[in-house]
Backbone bond lengths (Angstrom), bond angles and torsions (degrees), N, CA, C in turn:
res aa  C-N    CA-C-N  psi(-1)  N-CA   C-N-CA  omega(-1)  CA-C   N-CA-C  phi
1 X - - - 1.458 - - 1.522 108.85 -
2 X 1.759 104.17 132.06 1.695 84.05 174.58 1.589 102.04 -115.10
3 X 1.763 108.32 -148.30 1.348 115.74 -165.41 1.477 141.06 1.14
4 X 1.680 89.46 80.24 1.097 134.18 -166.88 1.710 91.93 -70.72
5 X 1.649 105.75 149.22 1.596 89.92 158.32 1.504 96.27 -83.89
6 X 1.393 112.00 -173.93 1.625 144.29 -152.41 1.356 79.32 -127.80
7 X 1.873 77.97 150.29 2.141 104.76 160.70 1.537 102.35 39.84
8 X 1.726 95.89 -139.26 1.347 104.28 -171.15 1.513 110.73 -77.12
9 X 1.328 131.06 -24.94 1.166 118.00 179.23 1.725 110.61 -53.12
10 X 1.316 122.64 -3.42 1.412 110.34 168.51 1.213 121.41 -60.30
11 X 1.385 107.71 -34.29 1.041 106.03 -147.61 1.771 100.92 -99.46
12 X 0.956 130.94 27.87 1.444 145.16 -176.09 1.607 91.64 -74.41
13 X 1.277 98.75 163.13 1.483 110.50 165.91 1.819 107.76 -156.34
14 X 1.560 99.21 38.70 1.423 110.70 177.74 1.648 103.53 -83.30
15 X 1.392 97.81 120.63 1.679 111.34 159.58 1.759 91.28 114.27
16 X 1.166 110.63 6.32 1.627 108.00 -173.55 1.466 102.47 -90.20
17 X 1.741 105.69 165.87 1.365 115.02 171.56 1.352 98.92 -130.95
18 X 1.316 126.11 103.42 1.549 128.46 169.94 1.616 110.15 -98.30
19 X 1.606 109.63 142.06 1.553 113.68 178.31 1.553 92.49 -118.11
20 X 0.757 78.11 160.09 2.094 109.20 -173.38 1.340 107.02 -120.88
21 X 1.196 125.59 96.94 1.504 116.35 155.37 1.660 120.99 -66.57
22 X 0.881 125.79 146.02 1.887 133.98 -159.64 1.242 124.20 27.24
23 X 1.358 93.41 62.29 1.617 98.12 -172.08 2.078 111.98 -109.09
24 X 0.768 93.59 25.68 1.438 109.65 167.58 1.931 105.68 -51.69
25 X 1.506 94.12 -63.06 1.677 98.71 -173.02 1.519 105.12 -144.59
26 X 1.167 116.54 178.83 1.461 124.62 -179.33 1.277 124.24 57.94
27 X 1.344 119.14 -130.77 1.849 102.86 -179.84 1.079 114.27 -80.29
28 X 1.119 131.68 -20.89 1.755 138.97 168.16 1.529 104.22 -47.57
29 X 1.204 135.56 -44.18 1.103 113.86 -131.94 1.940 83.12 -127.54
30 X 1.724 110.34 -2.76 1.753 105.19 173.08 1.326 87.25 -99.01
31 X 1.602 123.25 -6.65 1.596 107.36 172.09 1.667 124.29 -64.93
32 X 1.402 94.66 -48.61 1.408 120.62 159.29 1.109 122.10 -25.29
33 X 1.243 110.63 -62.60 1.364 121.17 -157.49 1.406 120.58 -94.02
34 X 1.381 104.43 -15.34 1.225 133.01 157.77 1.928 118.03 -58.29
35 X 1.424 97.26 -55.31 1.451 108.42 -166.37 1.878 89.09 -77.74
36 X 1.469 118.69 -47.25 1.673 86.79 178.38 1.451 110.72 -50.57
37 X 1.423 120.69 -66.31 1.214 114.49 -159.22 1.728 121.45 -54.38
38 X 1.383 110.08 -9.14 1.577 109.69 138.01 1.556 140.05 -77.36
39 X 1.493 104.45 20.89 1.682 122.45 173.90 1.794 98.96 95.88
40 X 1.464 138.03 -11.80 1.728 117.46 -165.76 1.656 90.38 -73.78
41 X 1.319 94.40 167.52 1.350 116.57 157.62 1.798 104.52 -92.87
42 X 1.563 99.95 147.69 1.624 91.53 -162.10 1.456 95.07 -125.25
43 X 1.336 112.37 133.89 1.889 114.41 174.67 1.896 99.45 -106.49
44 X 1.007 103.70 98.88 1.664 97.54 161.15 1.490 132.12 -77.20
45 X 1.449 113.95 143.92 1.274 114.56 -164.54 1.616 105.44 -128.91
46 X 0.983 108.18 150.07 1.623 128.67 165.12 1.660 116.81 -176.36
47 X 1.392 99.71 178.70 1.553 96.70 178.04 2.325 118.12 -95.94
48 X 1.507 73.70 -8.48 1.762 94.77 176.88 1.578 96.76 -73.63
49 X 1.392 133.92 108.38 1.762 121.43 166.06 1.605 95.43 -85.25
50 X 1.069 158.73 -32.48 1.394 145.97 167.73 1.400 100.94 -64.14
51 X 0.925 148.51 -81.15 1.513 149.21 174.18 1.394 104.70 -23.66
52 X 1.463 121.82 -32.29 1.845 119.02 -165.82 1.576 78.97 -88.01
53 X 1.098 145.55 -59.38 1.765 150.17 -137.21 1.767 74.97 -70.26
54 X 1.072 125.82 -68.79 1.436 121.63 -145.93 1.400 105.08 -53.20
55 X 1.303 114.35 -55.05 1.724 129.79 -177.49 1.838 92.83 -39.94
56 X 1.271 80.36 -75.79 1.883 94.19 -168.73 1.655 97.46 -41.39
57 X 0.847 139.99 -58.46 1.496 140.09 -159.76 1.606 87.90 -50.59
58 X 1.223 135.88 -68.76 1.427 162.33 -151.08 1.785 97.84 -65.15
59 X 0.911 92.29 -27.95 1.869 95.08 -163.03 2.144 88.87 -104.95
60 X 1.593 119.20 -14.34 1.109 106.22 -146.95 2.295 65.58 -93.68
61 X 1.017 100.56 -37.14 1.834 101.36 -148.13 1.544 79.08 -51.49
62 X 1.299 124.68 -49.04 1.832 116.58 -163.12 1.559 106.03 -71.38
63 X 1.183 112.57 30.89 1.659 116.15 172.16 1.634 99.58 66.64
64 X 1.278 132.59 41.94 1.884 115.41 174.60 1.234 79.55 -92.10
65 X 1.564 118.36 159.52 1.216 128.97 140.45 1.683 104.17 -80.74
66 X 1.291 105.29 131.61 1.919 123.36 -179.51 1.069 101.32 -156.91
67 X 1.604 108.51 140.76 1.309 137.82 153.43 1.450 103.38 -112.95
68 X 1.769 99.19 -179.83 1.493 110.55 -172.63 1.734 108.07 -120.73
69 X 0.943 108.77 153.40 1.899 106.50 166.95 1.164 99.10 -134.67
70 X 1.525 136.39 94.12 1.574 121.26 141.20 1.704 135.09 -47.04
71 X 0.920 97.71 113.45 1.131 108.60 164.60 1.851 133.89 -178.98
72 X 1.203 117.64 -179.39 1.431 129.77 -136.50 1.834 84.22 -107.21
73 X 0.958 135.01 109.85 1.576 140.99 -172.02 1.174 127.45 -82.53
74 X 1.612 107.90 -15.65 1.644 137.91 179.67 1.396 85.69 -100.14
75 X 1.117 153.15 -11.86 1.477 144.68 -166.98 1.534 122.29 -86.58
76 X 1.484 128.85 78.74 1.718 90.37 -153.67 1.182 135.47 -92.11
77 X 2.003 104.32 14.24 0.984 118.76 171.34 1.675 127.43 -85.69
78 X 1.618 87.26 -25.16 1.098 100.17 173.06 1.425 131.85 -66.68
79 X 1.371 105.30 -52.19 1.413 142.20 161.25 1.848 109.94 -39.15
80 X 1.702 118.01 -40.22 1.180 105.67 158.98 1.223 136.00 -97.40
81 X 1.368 110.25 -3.82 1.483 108.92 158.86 1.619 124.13 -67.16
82 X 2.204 102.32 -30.86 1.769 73.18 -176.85 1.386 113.35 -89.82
83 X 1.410 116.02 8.16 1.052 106.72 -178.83 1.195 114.35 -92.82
84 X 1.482 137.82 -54.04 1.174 115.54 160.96 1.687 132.32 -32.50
85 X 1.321 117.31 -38.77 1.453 101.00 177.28 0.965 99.76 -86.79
86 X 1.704 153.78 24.46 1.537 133.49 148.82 1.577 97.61 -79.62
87 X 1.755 136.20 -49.29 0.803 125.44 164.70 1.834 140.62 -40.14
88 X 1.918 75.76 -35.35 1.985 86.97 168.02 1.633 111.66 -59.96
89 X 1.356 104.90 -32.05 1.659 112.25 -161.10 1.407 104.50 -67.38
90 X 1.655 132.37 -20.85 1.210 153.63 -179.30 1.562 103.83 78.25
91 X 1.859 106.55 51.78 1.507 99.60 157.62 1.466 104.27 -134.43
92 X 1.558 105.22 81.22 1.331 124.87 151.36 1.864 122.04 0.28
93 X 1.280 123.72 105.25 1.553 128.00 -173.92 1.698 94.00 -86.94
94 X 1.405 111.09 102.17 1.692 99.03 171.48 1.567 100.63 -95.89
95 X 1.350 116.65 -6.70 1.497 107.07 -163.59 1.724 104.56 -130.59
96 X 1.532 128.18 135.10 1.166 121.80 -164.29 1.598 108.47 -147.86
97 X 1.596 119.01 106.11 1.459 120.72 -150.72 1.909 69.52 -118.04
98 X 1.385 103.41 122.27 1.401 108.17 148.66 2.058 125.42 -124.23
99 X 1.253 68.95 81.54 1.700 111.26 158.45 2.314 118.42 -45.76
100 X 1.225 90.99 -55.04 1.822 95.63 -173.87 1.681 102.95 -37.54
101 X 1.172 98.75 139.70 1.596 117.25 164.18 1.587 119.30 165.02
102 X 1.421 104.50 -170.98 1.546 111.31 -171.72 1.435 104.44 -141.59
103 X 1.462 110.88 -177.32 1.394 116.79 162.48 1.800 101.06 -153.39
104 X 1.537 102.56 144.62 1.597 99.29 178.88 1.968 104.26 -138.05
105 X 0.998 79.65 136.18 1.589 73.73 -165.50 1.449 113.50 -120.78
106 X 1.575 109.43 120.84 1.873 99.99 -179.13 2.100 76.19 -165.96
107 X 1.361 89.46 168.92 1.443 111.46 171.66 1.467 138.16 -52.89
108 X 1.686 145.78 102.96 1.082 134.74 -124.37 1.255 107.88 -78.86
109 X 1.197 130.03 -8.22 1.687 142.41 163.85 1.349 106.26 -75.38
110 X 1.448 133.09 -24.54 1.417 125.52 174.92 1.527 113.96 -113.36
111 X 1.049 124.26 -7.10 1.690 133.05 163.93 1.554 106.10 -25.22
112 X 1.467 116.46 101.51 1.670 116.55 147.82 0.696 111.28 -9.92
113 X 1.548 130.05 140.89 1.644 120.13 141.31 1.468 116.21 -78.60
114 X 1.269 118.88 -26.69 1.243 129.59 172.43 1.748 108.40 -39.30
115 X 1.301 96.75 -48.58 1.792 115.62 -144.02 2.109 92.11 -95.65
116 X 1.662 109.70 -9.37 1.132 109.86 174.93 1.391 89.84 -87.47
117 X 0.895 147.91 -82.37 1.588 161.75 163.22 1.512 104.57 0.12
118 X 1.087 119.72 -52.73 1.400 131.10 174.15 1.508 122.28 -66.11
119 X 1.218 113.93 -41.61 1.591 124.18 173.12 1.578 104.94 -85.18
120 X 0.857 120.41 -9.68 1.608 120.45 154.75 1.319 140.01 -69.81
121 X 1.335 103.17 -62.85 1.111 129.94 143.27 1.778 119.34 4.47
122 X 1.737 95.62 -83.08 1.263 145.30 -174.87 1.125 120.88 -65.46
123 X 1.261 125.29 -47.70 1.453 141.89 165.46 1.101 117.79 -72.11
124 X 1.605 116.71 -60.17 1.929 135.94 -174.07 1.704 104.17 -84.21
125 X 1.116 96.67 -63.80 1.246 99.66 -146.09 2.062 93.96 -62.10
126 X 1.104 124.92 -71.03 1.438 135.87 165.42 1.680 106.51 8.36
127 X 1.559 91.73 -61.23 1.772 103.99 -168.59 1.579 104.23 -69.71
128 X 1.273 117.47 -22.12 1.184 120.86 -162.40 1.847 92.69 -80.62
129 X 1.754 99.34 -67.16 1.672 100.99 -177.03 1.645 118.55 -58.23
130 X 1.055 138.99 -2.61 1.674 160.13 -154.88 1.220 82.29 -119.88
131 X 1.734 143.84 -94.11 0.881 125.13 -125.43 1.564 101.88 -96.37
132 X 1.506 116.73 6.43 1.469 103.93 -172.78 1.860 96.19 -95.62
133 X 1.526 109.66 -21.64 1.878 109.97 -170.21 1.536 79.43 -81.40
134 X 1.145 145.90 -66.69 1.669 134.67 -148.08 1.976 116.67 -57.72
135 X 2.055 93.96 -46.92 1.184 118.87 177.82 1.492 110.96 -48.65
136 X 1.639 123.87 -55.99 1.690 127.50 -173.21 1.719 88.14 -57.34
137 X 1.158 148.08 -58.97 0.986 112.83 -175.56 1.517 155.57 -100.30
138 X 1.791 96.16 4.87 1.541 132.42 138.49 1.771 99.82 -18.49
139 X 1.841 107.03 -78.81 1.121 135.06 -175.95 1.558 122.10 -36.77
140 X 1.348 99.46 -54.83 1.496 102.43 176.95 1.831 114.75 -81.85
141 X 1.053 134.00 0.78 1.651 144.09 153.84 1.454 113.02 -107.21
142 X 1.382 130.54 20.98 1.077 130.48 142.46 1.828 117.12 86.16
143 X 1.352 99.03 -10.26 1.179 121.75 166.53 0.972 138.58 -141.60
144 X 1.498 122.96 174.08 1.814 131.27 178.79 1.781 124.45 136.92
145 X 1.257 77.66 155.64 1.991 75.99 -154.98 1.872 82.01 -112.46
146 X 1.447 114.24 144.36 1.431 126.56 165.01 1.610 96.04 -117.18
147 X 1.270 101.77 146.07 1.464 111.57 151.53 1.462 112.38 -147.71
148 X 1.727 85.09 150.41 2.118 78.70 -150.35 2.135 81.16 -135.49
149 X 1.328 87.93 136.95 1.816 104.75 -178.78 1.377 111.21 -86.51
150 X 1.125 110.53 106.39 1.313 134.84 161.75 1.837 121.10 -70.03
151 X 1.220 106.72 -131.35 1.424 108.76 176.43 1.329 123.73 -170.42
152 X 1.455 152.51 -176.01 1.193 150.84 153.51 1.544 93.86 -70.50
153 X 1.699 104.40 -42.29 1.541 93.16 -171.91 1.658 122.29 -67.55
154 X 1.505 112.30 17.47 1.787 110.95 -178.33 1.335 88.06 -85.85
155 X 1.149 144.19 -36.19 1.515 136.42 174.96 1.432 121.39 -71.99
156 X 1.297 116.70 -59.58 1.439 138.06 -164.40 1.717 117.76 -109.33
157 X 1.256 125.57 135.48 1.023 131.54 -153.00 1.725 90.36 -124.60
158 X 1.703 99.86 144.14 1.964 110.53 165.69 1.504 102.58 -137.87
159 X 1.297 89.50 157.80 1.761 100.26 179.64 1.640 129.82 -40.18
160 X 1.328 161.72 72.78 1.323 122.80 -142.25 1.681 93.67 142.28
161 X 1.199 79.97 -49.12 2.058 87.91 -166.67 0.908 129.89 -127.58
162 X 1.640 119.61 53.35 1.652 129.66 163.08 1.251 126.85 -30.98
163 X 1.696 105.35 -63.11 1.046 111.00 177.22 1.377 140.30 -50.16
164 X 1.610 105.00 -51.09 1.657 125.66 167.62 1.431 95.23 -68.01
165 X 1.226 148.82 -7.82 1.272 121.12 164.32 1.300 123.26 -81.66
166 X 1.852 106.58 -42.97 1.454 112.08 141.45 1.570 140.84 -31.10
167 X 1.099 102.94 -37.27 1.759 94.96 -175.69 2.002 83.22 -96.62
168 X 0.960 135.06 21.17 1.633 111.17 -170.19 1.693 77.02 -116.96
169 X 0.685 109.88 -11.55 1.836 106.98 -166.25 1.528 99.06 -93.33
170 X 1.674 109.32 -29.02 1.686 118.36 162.69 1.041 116.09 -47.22
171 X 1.510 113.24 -68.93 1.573 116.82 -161.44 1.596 92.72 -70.87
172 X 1.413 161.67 -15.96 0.833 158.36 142.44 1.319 109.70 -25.88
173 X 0.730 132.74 -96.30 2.137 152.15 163.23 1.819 107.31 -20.46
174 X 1.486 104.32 -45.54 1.452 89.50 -172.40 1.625 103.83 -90.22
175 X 1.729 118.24 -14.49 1.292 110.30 168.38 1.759 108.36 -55.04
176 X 1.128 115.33 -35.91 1.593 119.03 -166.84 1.477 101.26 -77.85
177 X 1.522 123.15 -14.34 1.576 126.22 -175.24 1.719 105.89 -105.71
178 X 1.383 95.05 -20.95 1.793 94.43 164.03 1.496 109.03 -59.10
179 X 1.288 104.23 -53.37 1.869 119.87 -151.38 1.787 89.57 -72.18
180 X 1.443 86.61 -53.75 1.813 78.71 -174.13 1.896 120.50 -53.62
181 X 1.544 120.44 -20.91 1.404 110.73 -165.72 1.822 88.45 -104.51
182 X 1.353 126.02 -21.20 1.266 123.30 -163.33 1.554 118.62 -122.95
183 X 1.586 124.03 3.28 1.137 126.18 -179.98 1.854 99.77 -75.76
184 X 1.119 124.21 -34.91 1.954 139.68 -176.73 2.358 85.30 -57.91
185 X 1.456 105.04 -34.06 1.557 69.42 -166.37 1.980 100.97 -108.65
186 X 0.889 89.66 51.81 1.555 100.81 172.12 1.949 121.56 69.79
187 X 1.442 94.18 33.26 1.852 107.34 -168.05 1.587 87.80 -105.45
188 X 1.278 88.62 167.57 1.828 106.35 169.18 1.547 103.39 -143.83
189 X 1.010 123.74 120.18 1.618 127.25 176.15 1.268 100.11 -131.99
190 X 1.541 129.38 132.14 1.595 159.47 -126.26 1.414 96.36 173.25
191 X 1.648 95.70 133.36 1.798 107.73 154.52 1.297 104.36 -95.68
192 X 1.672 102.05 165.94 1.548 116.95 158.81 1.772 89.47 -114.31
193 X 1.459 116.72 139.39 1.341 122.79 147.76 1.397 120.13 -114.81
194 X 1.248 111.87 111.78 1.757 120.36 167.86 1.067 120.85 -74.66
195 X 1.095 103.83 143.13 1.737 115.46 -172.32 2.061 105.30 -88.02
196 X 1.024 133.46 -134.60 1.104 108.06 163.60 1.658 98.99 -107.84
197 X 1.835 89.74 155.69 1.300 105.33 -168.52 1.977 89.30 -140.83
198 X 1.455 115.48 146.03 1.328 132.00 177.74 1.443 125.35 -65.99
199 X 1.335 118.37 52.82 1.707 135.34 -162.67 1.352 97.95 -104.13
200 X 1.638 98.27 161.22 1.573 120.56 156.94 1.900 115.48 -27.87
201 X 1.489 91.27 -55.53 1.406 103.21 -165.27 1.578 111.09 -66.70
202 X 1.492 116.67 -20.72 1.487 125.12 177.24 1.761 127.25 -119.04
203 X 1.674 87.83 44.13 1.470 100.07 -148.99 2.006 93.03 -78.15
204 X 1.763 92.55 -31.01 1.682 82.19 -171.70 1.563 108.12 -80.21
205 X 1.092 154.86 17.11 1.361 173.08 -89.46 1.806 101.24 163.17
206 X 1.188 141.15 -61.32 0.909 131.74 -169.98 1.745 113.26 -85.62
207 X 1.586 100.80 -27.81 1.525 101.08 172.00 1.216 116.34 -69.42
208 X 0.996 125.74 1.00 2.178 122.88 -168.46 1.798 88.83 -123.13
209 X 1.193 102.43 117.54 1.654 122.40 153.04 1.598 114.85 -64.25
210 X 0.939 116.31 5.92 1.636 92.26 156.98 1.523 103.07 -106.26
211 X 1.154 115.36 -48.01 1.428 102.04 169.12 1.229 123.50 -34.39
212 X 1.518 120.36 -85.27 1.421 104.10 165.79 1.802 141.85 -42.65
213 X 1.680 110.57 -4.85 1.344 102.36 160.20 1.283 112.87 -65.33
214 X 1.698 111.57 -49.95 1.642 128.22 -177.36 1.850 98.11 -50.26
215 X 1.078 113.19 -44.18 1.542 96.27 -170.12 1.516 112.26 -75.43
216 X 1.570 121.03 -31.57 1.338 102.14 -169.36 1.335 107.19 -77.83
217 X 1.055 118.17 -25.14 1.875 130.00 158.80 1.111 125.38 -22.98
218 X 2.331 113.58 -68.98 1.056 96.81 -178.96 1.900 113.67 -98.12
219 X 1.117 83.48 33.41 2.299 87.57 -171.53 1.508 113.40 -98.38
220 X 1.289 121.80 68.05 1.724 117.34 -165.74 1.507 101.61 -26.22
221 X 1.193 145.94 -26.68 1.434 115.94 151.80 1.166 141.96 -88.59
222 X 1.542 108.25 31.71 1.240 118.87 158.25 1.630 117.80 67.68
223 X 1.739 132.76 12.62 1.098 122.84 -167.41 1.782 109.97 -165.14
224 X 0.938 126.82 -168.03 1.345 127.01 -177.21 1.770 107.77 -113.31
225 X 1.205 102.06 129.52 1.801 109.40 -174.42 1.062 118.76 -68.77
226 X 1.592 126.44 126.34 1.313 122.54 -143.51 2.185 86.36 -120.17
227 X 1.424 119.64 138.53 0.966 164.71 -161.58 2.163 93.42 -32.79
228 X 1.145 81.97 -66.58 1.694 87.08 -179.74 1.543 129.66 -57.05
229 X 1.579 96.55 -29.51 1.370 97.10 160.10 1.297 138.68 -101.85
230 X 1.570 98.43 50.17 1.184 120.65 158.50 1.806 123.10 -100.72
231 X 1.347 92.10 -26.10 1.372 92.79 -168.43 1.396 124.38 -88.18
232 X 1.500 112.11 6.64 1.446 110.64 166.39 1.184 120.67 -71.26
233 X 1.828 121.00 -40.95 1.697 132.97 162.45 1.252 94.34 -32.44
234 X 1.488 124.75 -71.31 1.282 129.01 -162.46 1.786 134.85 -38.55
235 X 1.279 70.32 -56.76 1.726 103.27 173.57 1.490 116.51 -62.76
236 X 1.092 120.51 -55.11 1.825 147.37 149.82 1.598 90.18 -24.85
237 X 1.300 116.73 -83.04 1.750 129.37 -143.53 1.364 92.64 -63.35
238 X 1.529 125.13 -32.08 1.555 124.62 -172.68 1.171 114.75 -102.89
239 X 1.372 135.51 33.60 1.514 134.98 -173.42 1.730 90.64 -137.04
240 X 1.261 91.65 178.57 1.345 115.50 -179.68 1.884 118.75 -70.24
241 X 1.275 95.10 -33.28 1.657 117.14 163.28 1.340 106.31 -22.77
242 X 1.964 121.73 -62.67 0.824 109.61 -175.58 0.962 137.68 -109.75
243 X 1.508 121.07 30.43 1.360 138.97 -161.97 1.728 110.68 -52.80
244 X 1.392 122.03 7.58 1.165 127.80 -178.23 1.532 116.09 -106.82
245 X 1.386 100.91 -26.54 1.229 108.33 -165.88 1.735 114.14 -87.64
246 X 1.076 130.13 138.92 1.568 131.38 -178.39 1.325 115.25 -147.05
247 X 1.087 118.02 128.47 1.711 130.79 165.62 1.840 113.31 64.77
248 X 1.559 99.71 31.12 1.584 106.33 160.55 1.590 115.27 -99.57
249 X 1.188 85.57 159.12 1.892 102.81 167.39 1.232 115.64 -116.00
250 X 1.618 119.90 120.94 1.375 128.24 -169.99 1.379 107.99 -94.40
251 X 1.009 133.65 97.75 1.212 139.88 176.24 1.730 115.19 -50.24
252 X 0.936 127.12 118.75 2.084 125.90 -162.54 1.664 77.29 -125.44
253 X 1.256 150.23 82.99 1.349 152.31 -177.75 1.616 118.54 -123.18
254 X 1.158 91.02 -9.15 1.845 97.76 -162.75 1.557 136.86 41.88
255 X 1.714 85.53 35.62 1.686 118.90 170.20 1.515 115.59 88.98
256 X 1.468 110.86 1.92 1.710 104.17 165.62 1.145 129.30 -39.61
257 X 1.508 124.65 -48.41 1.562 128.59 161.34 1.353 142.94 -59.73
258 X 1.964 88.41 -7.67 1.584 92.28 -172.71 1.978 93.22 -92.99
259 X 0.857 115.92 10.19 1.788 119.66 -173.31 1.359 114.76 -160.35
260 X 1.347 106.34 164.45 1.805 133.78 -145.69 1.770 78.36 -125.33
């Protein structure tokens, strides 16, 4: 590929349209806010439409340009209808952060099956229906960058959460099966994996002090990953910066994985 921008102008993301799956709150939605304030236009998604208005309102007062997409991310019929008619509308998705998921936590001898089924779903399946309606038409303009959220847990495993370690170890594997069937038509698909970070989703984990003694313990930086520094991976994986890079997982952990 040539004429690349230079320096920092790579890293622009002016004239882009990035969608966010669960970006209502938590890292979805500092992803968001992140990628406008690198120039995209940002469509937020969830299945909450009052919860999407509020975000968007919040992201609209700091000057982002945002819209909303409701919808159901496990759905994949659903999931290609709205995306095709945002594409019908002629506002092109060059950028595709799939963010949606859960976590459920109980003992692997007493694990729902329901609630296995459900965190699958949610985690796997989402990235799969998201990135295959956005990807066909990534494909046919010759470009587009995915970035799809993984976990600390695609490496590392805790008591409680087989499953979510399982499906994080998914989106891992099928990021490497994105890049492998779609890097030939000019796409780039990359994970981000977070290490732990102070969200909705890790609210019972961050409220108990022993946990967090145990974490600043084993995290060579000593602390819990705070929201914004996530969005440089982000920003990076969806710019021109990395137009080289395909079917990795960036670990954002603050070195838990690099040590025992």
């Amino acid at each position: 590929m040539t004429d690349l921008p230079a320096g920092l102008a790579a890293f622009s993301l002016t004239g882009r349209t990035a969608l966010v799956t669960g970006s209502s709150q938590g890292i979805g939605y500092a992803l968001a806010e992140g990628l406008a304030a690198a120039g995209a236009a940002v469509i937020l998604n969830g299945r909450d439409a009052a919860k999407l208005d509020a975000a968007a309102a919040r992201l609209a007062d700091a000057g982002a340009p945002v819209t909303t997409l409701a919808f159901d991310a496990t759905d994949h019929a659903a999931v290609r209808a709205a995306v095709d008619a945002v594409e019908a509308d002629g506002r092109a998705i060059d950028i595709l952060v799939n963010n949606a998921g859960m976590q459920h936590r109980a003992p692997l001898e007493e694990f729902p099956a329901e609630a296995f089924e459900r965190l699958l779903a949610t985690n796997v399946t989402s990235v799969f229906n998201v990135g295959q309606a956005v990807g066909r038409h990534m494909i046919g303009r010759g470009r587009g960058k995915i970035v799809n959220i993984a976990s600390v847990q695609t490496a590392l495993a805790r008591p409680g959460i087989a499953p979510y370690t399982a499906s994080k170890g998914a989106v891992a594997n099928l990021t490497k099966g994105m890049a492998t069937d779609w890097a030939k038509h000019g796409l780039n698909i990359n994970a981000i994996a977070p290490g732990y970070f102070d969200t909705p989703l890790n609210a019972a984990l961050s409220s108990d002090p022993v946990f967090t003694g145990w974490l600043e313990k084993r995290t060579p930086q000593g602390r819990w990953g705070q929201l914004p520094e996530l969005v440089g991976a982000c920003v990076f994986l969806s710019s021109e910066a990395a137009s080289f890079v395909n079917g990795q997982t960036l670990f954002v952990d603050g070195g838990m994985t690099a040590c025992v």
